[in-house]
MMTF fields as JSON, N, C-alpha, C and O atoms, coordinates in Angstrom:
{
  "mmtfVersion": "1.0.0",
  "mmtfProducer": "UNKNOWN",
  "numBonds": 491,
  "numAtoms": 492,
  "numGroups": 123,
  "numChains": 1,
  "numModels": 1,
  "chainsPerModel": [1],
  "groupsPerChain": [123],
  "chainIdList": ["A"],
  "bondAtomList": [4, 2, 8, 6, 12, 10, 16, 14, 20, 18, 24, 22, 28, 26, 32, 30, 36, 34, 40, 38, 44, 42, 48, 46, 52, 50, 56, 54, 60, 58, 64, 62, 68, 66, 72, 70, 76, 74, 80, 78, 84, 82, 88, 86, 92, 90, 96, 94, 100, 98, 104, 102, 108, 106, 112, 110, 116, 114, 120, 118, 124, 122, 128, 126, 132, 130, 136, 134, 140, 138, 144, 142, 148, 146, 152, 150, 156, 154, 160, 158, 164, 162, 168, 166, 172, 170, 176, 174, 180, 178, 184, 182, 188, 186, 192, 190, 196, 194, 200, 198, 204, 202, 208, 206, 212, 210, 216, 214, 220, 218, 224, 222, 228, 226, 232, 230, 236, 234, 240, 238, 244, 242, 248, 246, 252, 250, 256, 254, 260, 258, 264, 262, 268, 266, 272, 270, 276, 274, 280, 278, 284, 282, 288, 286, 292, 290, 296, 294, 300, 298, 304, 302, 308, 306, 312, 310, 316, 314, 320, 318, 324, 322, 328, 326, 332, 330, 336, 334, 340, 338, 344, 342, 348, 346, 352, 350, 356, 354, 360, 358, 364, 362, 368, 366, 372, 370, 376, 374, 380, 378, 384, 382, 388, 386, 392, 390, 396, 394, 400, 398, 404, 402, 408, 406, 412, 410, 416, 414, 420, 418, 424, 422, 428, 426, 432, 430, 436, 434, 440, 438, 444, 442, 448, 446, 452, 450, 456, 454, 460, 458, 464, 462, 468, 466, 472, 470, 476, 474, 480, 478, 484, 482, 488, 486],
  "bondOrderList": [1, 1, 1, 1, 1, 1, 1, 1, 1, 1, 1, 1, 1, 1, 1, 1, 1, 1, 1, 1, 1, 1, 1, 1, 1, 1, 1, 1, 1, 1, 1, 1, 1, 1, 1, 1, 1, 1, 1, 1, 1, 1, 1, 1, 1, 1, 1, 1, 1, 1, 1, 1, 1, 1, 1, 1, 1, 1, 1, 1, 1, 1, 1, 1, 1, 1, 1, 1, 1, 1, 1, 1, 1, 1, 1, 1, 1, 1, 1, 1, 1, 1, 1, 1, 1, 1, 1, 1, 1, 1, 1, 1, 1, 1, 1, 1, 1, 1, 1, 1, 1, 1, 1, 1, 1, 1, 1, 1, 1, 1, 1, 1, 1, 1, 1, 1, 1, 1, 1, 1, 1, 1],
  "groupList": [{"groupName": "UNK", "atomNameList": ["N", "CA", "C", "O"], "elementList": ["N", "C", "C", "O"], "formalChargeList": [0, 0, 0, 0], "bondAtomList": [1, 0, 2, 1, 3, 2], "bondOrderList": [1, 1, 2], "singleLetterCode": "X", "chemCompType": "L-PEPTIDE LINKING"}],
  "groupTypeList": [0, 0, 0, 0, 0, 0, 0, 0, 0, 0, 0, 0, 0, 0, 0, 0, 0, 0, 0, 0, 0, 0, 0, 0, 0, 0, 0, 0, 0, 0, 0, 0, 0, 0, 0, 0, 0, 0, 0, 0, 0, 0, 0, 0, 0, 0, 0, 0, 0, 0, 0, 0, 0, 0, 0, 0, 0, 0, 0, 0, 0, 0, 0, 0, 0, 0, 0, 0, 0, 0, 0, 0, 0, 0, 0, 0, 0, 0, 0, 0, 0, 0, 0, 0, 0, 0, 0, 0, 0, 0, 0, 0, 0, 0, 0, 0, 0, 0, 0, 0, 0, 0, 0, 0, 0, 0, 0, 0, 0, 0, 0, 0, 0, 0, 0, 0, 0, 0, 0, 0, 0, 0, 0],
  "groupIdList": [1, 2, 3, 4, 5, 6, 7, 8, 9, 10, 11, 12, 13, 14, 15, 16, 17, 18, 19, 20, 21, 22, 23, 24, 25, 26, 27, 28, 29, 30, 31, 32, 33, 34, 35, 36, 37, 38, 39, 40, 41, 42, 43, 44, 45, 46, 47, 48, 49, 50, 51, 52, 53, 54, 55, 56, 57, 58, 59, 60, 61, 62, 63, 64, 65, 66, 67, 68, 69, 70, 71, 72, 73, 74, 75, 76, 77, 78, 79, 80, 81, 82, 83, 84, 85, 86, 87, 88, 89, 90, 91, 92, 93, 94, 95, 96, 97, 98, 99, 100, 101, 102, 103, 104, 105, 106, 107, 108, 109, 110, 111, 112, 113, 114, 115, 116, 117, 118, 119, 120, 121, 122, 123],
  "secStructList": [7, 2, 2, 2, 2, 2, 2, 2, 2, 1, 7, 4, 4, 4, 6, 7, 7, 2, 2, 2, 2, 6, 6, 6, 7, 7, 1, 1, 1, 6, 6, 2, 2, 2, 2, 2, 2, 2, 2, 2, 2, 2, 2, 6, 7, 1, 1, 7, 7, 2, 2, 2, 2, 2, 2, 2, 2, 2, 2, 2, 2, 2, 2, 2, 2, 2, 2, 2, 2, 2, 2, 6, 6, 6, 7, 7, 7, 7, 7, 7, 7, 2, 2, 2, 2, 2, 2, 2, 2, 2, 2, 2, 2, 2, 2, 6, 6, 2, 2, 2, 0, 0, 0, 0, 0, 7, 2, 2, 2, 2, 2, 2, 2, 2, 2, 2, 2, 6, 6, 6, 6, 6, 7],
  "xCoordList": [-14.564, -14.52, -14.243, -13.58, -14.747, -14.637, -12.69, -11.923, -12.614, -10.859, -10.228, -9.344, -10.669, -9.878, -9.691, -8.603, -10.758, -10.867, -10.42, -10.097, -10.48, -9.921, -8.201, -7.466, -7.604, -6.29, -5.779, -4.66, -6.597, -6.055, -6.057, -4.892, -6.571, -6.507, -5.518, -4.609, -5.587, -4.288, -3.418, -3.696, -2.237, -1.351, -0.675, -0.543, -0.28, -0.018, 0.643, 0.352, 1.801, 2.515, 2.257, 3.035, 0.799, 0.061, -0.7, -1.0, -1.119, -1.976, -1.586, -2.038, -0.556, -0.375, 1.052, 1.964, 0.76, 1.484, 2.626, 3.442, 2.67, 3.58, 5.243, 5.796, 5.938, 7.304, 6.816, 7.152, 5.9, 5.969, 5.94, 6.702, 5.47, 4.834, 6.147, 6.261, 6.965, 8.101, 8.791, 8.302, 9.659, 10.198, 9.919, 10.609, 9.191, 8.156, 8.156, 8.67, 7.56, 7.088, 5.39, 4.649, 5.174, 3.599, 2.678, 3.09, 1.844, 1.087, 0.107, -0.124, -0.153, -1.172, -0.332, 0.824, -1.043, -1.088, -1.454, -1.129, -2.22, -2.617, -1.302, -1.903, -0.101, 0.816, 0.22, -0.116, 0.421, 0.177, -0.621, -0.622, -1.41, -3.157, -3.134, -3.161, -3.082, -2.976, -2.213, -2.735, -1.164, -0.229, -0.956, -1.461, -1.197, -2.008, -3.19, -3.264, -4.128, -5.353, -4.685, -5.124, -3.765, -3.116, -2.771, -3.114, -2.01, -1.57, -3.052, -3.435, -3.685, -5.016, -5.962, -6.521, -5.784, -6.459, -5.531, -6.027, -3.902, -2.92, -3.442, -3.479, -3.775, -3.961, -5.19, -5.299, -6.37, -7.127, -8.36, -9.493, -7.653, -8.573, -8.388, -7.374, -9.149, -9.385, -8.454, -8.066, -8.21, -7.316, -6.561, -6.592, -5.949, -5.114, -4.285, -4.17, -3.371, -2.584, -1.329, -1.147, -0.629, 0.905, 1.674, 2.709, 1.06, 1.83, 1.579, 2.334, -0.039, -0.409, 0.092, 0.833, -0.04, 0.519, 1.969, 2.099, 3.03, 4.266, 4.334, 4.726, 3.883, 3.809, 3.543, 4.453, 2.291, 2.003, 3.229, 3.64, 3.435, 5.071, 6.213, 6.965, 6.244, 7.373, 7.02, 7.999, 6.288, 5.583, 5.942, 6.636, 5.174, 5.29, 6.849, 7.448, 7.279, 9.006, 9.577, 10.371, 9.211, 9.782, 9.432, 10.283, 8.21, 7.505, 8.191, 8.693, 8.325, 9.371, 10.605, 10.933, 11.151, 12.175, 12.445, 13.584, 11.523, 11.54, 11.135, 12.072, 10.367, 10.241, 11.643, 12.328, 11.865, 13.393, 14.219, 14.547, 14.528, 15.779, 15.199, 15.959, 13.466, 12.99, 13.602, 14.304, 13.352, 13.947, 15.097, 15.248, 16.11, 17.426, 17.811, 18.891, 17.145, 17.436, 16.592, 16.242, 16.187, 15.846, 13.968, 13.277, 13.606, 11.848, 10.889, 10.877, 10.349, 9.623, 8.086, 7.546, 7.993, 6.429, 5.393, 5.598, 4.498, 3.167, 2.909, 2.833, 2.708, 2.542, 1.19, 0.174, 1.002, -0.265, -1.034, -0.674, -2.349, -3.353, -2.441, -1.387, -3.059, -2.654, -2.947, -2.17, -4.147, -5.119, -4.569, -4.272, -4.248, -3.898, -2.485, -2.677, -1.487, -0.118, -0.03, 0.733, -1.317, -1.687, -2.111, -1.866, -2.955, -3.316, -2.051, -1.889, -0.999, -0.275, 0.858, 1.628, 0.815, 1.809, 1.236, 1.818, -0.214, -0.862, -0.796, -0.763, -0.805, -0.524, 1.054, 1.467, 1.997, 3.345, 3.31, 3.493, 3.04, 3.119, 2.991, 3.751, 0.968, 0.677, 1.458, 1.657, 1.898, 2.821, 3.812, 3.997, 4.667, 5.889, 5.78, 6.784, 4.467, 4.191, 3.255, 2.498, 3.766, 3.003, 3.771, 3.082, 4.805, 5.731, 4.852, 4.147, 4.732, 3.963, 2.7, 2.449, 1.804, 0.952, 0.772, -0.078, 1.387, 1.528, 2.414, 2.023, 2.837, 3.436, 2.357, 2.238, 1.646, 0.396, -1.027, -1.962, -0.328, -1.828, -3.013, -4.017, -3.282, -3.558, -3.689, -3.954, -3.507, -3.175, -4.899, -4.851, -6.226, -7.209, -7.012, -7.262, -6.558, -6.849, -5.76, -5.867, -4.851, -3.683, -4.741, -5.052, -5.417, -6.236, -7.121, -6.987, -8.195, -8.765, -7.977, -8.118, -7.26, -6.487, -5.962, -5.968, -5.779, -5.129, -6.633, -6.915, -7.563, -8.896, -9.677, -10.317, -9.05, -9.762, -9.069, -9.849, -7.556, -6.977, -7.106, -6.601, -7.671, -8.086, -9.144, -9.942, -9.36, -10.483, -11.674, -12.694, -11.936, -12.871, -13.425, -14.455, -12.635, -13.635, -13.921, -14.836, -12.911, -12.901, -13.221, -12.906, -14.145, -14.225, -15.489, -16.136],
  "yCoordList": [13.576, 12.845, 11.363, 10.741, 10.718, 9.492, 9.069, 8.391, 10.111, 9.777, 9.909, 9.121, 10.964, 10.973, 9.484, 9.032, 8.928, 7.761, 6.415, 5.635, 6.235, 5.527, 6.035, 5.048, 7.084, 7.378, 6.922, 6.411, 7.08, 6.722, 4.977, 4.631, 4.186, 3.186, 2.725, 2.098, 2.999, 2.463, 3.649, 4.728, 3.037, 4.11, 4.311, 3.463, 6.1, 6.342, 5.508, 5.4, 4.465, 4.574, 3.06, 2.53, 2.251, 1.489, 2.061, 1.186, 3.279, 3.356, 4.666, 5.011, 5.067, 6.526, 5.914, 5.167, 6.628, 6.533, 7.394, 7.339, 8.376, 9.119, 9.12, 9.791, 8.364, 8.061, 7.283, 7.646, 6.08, 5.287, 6.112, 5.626, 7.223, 8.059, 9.177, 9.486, 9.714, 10.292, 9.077, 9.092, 8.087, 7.254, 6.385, 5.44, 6.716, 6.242, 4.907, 4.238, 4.338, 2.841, 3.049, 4.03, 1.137, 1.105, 1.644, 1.189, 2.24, 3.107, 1.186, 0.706, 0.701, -0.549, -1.803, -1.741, -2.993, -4.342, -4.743, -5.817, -3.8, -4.878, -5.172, -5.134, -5.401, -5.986, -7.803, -8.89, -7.072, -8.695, -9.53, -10.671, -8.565, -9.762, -10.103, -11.303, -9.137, -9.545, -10.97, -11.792, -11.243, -12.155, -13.1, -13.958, -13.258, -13.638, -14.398, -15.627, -13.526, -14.282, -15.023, -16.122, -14.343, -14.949, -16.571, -17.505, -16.674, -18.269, -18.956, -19.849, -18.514, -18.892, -19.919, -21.011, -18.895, -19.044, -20.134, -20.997, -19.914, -20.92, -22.355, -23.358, -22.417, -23.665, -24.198, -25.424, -23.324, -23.946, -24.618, -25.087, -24.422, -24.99, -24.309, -23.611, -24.294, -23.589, -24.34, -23.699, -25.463, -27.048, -27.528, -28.745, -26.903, -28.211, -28.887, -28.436, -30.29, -31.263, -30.153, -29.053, -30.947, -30.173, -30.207, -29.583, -31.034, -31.794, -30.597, -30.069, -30.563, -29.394, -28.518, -28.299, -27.606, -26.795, -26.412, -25.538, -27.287, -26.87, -26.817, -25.881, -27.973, -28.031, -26.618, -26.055, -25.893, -24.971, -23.462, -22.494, -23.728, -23.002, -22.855, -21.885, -23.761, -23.938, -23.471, -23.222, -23.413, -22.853, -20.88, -20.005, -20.823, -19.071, -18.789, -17.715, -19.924, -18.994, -18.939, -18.032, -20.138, -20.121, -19.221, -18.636, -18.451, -17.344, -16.249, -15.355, -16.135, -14.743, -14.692, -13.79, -15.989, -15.465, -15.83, -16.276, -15.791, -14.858, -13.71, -12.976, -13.002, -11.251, -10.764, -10.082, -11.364, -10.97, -11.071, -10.001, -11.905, -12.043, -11.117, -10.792, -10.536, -9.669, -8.16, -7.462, -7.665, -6.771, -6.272, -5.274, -7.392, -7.472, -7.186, -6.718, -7.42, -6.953, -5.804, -5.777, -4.707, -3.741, -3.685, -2.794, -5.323, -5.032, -3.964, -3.938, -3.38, -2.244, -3.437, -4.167, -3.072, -4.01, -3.05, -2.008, -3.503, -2.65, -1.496, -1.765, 0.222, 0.84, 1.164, 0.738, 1.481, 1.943, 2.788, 3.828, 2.232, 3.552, 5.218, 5.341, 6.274, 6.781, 8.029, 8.855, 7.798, 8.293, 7.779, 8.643, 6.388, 6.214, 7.067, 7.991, 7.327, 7.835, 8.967, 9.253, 10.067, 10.765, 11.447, 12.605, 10.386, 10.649, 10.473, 11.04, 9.179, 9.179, 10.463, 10.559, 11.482, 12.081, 13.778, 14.526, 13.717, 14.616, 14.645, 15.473, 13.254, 12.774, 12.999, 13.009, 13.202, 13.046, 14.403, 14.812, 15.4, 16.59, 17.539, 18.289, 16.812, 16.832, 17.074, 18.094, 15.464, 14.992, 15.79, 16.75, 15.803, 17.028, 18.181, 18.886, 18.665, 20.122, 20.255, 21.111, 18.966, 18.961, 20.015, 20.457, 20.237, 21.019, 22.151, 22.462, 23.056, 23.875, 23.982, 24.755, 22.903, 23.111, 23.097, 23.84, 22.443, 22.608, 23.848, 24.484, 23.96, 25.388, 26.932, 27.849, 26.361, 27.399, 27.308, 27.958, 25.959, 25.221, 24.728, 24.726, 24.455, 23.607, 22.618, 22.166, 21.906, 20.533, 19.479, 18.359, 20.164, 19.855, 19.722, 18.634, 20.722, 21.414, 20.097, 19.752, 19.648, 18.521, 17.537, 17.218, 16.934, 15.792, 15.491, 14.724, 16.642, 17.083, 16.986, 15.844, 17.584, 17.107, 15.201, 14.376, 15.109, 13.471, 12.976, 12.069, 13.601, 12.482, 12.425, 11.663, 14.041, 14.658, 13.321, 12.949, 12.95, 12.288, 11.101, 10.329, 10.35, 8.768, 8.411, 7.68, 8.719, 8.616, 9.321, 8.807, 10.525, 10.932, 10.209, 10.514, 9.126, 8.303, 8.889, 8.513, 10.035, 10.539, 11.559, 11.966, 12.052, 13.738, 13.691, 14.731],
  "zCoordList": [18.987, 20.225, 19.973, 20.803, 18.796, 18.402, 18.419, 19.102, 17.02, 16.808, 18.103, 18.44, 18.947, 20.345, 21.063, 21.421, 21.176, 21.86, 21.788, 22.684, 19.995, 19.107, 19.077, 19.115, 19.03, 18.952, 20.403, 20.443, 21.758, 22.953, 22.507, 22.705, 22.178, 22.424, 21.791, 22.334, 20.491, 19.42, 18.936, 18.414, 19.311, 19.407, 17.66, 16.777, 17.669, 15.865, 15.415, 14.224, 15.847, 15.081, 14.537, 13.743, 15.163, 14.21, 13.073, 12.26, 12.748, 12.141, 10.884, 9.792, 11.753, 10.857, 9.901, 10.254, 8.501, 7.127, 7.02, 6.1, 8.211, 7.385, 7.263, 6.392, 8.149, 7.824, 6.28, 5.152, 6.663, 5.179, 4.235, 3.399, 3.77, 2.776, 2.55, 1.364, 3.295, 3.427, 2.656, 1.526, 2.755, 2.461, 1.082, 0.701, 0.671, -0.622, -0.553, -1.449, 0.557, 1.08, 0.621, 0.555, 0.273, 0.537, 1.579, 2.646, 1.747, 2.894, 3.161, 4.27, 2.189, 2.526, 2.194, 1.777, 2.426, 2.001, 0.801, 0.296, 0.243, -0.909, -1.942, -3.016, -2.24, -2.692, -2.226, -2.696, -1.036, -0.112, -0.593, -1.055, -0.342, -0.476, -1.831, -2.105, -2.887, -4.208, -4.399, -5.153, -3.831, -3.885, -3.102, -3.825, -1.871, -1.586, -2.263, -2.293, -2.817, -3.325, -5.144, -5.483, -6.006, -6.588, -6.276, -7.001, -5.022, -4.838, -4.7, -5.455, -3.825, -3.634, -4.695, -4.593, -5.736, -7.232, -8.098, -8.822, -7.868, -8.479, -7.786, -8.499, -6.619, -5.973, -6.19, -6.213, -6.395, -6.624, -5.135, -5.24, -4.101, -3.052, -2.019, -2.004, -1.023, 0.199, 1.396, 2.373, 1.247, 2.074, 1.035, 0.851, 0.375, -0.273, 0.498, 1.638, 0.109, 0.704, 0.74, 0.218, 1.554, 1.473, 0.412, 0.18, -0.263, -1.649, -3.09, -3.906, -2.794, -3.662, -3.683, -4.641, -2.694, -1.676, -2.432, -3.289, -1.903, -2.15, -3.926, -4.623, -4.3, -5.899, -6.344, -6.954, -6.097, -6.866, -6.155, -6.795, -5.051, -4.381, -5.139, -5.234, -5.582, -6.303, -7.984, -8.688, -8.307, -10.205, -9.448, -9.967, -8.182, -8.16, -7.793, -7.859, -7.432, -7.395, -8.493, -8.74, -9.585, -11.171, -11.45, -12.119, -11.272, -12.237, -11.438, -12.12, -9.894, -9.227, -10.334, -11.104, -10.116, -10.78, -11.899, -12.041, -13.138, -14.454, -13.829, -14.143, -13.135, -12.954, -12.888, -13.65, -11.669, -11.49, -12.679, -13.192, -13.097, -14.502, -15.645, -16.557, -15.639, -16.908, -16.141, -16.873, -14.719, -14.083, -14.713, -15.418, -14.227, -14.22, -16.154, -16.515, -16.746, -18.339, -18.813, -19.993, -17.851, -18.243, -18.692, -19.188, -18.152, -18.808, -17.516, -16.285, -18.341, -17.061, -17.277, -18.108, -16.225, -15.564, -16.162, -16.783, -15.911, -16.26, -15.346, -14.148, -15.865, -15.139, -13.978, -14.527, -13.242, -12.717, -13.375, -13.926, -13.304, -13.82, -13.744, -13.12, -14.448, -14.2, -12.921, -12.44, -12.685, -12.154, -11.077, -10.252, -10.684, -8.968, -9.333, -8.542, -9.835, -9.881, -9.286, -8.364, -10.137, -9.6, -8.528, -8.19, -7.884, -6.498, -5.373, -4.293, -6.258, -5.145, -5.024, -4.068, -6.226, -6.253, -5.213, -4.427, -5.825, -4.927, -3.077, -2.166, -3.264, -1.216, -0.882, 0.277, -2.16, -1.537, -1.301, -0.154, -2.493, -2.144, -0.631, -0.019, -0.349, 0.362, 1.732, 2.392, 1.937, 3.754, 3.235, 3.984, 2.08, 2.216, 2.648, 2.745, 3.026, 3.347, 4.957, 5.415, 5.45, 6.458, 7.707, 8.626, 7.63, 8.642, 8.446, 9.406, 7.012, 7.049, 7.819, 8.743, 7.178, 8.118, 9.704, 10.194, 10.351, 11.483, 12.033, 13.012, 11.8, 11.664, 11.935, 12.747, 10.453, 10.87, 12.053, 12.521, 12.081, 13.35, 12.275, 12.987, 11.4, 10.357, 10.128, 9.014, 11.321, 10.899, 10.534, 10.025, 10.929, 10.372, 9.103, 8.584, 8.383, 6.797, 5.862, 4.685, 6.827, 6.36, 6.329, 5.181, 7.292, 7.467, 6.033, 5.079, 6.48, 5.164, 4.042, 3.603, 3.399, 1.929, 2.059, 1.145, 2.722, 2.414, 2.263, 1.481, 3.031, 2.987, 1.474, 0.749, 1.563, 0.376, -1.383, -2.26, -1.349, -2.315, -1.85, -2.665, -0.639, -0.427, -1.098, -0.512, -2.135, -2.7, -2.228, -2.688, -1.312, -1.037, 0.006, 0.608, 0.232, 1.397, 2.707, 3.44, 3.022, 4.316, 5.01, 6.128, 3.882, 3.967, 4.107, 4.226]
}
């Protein structure tokens, strides 16, 4: 009754993953935030001046682009645990087989497995 109420208010296509997850897009933000709390930590202050500010702006685009130019010559980045790889390959499986389940009227038993590889948080 809860999700019912909560799904009327905010509509899927804020909240639901699954084109992203079909498409092998980020399902979250944390790219973001990481980057995010990264500059954060480069700067050093909660207010810096604009001066700071752009100064330390300008060190993270030098450092973008060495990523980029190590990219561009073939350096592979550091992989992910393997354990998250895992999970994410278990969730692709997963939404790839979601026609099935609905199909069979299943679509609880779909819920359940993705909650089941979110870390357990949802089950």
């Amino acid at each position: 009754m809860v999700i019912e109420q909560v799904a009327m208010r905010v509509p899927p296509d804020i909240w639901n993953c699954y084109e992203r997850t079909v498409q092998g897009l980020p399902r979250t933000t944390n790219t973001c935030e990481a980057w995010h709390r990264r500059l954060g930590t480069l700067v050093g202050k909660h207010h810096p001046s604009l001066f700071v500010f752009l100064d330390q702006l300008q060190e993270e685009i030098g450092e973008v682009d060495v990523q980029i130019t190590r990219a561009e010559g073939g350096y592979t980045p550091v992989k992910r645990r393997s354990a998250l790889e895992a999970a994410e390959a278990r969730i692709n499986r997963i939404v790839e087989r979601y026609a099935e389940y609905k199909e069979h009227g299943d679509v609880p038993t779909y819920i359940e497995a993705i909650g089941h590889n979110l870390g357990g948080r949802f089950h």
